[in-house]
N, C-alpha and C positions, 0 to 999 in steps of 0.2 A: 321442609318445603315439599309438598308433596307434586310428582311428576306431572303432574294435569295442568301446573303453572310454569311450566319451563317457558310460556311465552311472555311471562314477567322475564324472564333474561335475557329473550329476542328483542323486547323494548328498548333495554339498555345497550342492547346490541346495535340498532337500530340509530339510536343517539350518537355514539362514537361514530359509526362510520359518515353520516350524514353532518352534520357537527362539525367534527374535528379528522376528518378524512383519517380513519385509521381502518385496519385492512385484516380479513381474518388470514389464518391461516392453519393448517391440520399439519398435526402432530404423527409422525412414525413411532413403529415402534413399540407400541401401547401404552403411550405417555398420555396419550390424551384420553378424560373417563368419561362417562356418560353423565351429563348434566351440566359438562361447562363448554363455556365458550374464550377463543383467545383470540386478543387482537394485540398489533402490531401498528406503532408507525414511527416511521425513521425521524419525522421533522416535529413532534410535539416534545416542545419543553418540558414538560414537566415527567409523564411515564410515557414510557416508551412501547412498553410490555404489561397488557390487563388483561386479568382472568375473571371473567363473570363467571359462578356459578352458582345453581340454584341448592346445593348442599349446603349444610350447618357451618362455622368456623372447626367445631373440634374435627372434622373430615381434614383440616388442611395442617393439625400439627406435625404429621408424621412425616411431610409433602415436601422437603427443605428440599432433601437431594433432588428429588423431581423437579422442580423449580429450578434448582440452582441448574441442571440440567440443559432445560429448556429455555433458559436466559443462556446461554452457552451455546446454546441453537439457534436462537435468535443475531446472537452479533456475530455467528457463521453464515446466516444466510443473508442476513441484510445488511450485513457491515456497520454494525452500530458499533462504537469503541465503547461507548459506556449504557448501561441501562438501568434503567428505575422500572422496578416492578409493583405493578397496584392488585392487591386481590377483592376483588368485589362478590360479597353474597347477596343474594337475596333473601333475606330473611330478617328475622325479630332476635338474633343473638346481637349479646354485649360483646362488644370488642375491650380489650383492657390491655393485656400484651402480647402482642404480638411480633417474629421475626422480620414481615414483611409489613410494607405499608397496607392497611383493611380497614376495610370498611362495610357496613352490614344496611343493606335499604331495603323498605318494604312499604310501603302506604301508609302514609301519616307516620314512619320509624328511620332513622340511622343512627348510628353509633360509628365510631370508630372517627376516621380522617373526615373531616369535613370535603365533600368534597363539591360544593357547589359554592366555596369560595375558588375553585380549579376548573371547574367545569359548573359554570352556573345554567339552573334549568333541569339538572341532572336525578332533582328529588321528585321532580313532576312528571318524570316519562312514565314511572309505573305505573298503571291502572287496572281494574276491574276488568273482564271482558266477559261476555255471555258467550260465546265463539271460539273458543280455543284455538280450535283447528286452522281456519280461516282469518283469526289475527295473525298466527304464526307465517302464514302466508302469505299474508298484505305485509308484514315486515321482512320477509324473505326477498319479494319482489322489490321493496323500496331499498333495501339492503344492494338486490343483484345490480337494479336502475345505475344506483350512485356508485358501485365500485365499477363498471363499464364507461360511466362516464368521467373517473377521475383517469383508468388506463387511455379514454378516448383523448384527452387533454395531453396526456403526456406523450400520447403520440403527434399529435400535433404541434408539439415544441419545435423549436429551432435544433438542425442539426447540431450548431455550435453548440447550444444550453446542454443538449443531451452528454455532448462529449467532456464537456466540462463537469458534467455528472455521472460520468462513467469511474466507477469507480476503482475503475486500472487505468485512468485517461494518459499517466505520466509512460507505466510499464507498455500500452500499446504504444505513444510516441517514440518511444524511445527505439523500439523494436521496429518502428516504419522507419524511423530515421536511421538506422544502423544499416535496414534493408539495401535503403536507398544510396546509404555511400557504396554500399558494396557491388550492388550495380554500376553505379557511376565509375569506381577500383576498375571492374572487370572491361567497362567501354573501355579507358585507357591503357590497361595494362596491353591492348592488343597493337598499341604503337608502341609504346614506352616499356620498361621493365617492370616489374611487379614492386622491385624496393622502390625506386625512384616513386611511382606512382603513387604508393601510401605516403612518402616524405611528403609528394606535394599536397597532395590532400589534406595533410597535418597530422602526420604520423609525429610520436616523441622520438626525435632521433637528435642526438645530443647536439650536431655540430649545427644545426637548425636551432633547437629550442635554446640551447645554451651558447652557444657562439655568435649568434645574432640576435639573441635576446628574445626569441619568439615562445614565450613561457605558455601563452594561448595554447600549446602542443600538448603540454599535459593535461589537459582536459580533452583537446578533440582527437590526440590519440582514441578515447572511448568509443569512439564511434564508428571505427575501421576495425577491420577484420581481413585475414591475412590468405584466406580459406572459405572454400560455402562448410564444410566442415566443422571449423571454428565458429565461423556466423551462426549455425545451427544450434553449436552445443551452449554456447552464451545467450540466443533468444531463445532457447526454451529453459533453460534455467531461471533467466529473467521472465521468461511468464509465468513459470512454477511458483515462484518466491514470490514477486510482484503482486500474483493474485491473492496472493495471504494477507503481505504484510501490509499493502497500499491503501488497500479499503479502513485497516484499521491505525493507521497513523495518519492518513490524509495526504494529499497532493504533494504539497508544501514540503513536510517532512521527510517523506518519502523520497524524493527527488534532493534533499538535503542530503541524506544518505548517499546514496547514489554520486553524486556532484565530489562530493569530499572524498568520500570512498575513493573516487578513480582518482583527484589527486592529489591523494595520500599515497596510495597505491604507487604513482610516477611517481612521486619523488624517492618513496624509499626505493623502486629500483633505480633510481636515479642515481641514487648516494651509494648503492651497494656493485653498481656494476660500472664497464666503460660505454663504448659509443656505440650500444645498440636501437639496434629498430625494434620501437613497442609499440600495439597496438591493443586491441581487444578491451573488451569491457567488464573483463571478469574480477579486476581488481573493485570497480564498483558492486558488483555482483558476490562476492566476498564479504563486500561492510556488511549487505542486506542479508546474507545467510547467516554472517553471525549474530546478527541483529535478531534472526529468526529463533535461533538455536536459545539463546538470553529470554525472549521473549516468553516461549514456550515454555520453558522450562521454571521461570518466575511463575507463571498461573497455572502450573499442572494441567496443561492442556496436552501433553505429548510424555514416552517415556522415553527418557536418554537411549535406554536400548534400543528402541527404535530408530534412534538417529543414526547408531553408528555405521553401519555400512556404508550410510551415505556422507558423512564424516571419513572413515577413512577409505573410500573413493578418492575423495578432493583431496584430499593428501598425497595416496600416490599419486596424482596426476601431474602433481607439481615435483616431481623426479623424472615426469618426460621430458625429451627435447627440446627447445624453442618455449619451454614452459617458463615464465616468469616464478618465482616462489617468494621472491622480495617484493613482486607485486602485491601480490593474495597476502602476504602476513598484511602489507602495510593498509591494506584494505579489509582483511580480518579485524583488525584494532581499532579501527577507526569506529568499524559497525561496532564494535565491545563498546564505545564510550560512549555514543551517539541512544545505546540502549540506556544506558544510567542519564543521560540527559535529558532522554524523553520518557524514563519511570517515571511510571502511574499518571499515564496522558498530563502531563505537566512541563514545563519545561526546565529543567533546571541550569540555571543560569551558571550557579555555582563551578560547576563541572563544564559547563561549557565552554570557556575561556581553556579548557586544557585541548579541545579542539585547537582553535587556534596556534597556541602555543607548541602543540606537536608537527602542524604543518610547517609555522615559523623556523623552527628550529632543524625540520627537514629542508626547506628551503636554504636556510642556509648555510648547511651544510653541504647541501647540490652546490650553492653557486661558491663557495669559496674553495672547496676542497675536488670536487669531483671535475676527472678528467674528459677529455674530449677522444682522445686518442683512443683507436688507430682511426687513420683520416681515411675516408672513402672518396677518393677525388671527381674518381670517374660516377660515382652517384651523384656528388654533387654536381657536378658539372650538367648531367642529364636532368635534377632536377632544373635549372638554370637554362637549363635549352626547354622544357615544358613550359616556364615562366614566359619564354621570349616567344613561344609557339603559341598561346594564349594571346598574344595581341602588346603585352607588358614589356615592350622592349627597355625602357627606362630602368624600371624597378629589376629585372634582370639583371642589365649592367650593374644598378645597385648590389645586387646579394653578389654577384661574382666579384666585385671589387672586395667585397667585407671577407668574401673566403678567400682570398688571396691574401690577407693582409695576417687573417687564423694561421693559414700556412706558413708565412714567412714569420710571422711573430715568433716562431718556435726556435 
């Protein structure tokens, strides 16, 4: 194909983005060569990732790594979990076998992948032009028109649509909501104590969750923090990881992790210690790193050495003080299995029932064998005067009757 028809690939260039709103984008690095073009788009079914160029097929045997490369760029930057990549020429070569899906078009010519049973209309964009110059620029301008006005549209979404399209929607919620108790922590703590205040909030504190049955604790333990300290070092770990891992497992999943992870996390400290106050959300933040670690290391997208410092960071951390470590394992393991259930974007059912099963079994081990003691009276009591200072004198009376009764039952 000689250089003087590089507007036979603006044509085709042309059709995608008009068409099938797909979106270019430039290449770092000196990946991208002189004569093609690559488009992107997150919502077509079928490829995700095409390269138009105006070069031969034999130019693209030697091009695996580079490819494979730039598909590994692509679901970095746009958050694709999966892609299909199509290479389109322009030219009069036979396609026979080839690594990638190809196809070869030219006026009145293709070979390879049919591809106007995918994209019908697609054999007729190329044409003749007297003009070179000047076609190349009447398609540049209808190319600039239609990507202005698909970003125009997406700005005019509803904030809700956008949010639900954000592709850390769950990691930023989680991170306002975490914010937000911890605010609401510090209004109270300036009447009340600082333990009491996280009990009432819904800290996991045994003679609560376990003595009056209020199991909801092991979950919304995750959402209090004990510290802006704490608060800091668990949301920004969670938008470190969050940003990785969210976009490429989806809302759903993600926040499945996360959910189980924290209590998994409760209960094995639950089963391994007595009547402490837990909070924090590092034990959900443990599934998802080691969810990370599995992940990475399945697709040779990272090298183990690189991890370790930050591997064993997290390790020593959990020889500090007030540090949970029966947390972080039981929410390290969870993210281990939660990885093999969601290998190769699938769900495996199989393995999933061991999910269950290991909470079950932590559960009730918490409620048959694990102790309450030692009794904190004077906190409960003050959580109990919070209850009756919120307006709940009834239900107050209620929980003070049922801790009296824990007490004297012994």
């Amino acid at each position: 194909m000689k250089r003087s028809e590089l507007y036979k690939s603006f044509q085709l260039y042309d059709f995608f983005v008009n068409r099938y709103s797909y979106t270019s984008f430039r290449l770092m690095g000196g990946l991208s060569q002189e004569g093609e073009l690559w488009l992107v788009s997150k919502d077509d079914p079928n490829y995700q990732v095409i390269r138009i160029s105006n070069r031969s097929t034999e130019s693209a045997i030697d091009e695996s790594e580079k490819i494979n490369t730039i598909i590994d760029v692509c679901k970095q930057r746009f958050y694709l979990k999966n892609v299909r990549f199509l290479d389109i020429h322009v030219c009069q070569d036979e396609v026979y076998e080839e690594k990638y899906d190809t196809s070869c078009i030219e006026i009145g010519f293709h070979s390879g992948i049919d591809l106007n049973e995918i994209y019908p209309g697609v054999y007729d964009v190329i044409h003749e032009t007297v003009d070179e110059e000047n076609e190349i620029k009447r398609l540049l301008d209808s190319i600039n028109s239609r990507i202005r006005e698909l970003k125009l549209k997406e700005r005019k979404r509803p904030i809700f649509y956008k949010f639900l399209h954000n592709p850390i929607a769950v990691t930023v919620t989680l991170i306002a909501v975490c914010t937000f108790m911890y605010l609401l922590t510090f209004r109270y703590s300036s009447r009340y104590s600082d333990t009491a205040t996280l009990v009432y909030l819904g800290a996991d504190y045994k003679m609560f969750t376990l003595g009056l049955g209020q199991y909801w604790r092991l979950l919304t333990c995750g959402l209090l923090h004990s510290s802006l300290l704490h608060l800091f070092t668990n949301m920004f770990s969670l938008l470190i990881i969050g940003a990785i891992i969210e976009p490429r497992v989806g809302h759903l999943k993600f926040l499945a992790i996360i959910v189980f992870g924290t209590l998994t996390a409760s209960l094995t400290h639950g089963v391994m210690s007595g009547n402490s106050l837990v909070v924090g959300l590092s034990g959900g933040i443990y599934a998802i790193f080691a969810y990370f670690i599995f992940y990475y290391l399945e697709n040779k997208l990272i090298d183990i050495r690189s991890l370790m410092p930050t591997i064993v960071l997290n390790l020593c951390l959990n020889f500090l003080p007030n540090v949970s470590w029966q947390a972080h394992l039981g929410g390290a393991v969870c993210g281990i299995l939660f990885y093999y259930i969601y290998k190769n974007d699938r769900v495996n059912y199989a393995i999933a029932p061991v999910i269950l099963l290991l909470i079950g079994g932590l559960f009730f081990k918490y409620y048959r064998d694990a102790y309450i003691k030692p009794y904190y009276g004077g906190t409960d009591m003050e959580v109990v005067q919070m209850i009756r200072d919120s307006g709940r004198k009834e239900y107050a009376d209620h929980i003070e009757s049922e801790l009296y009764k824990i007490y004297m039952s012994d």
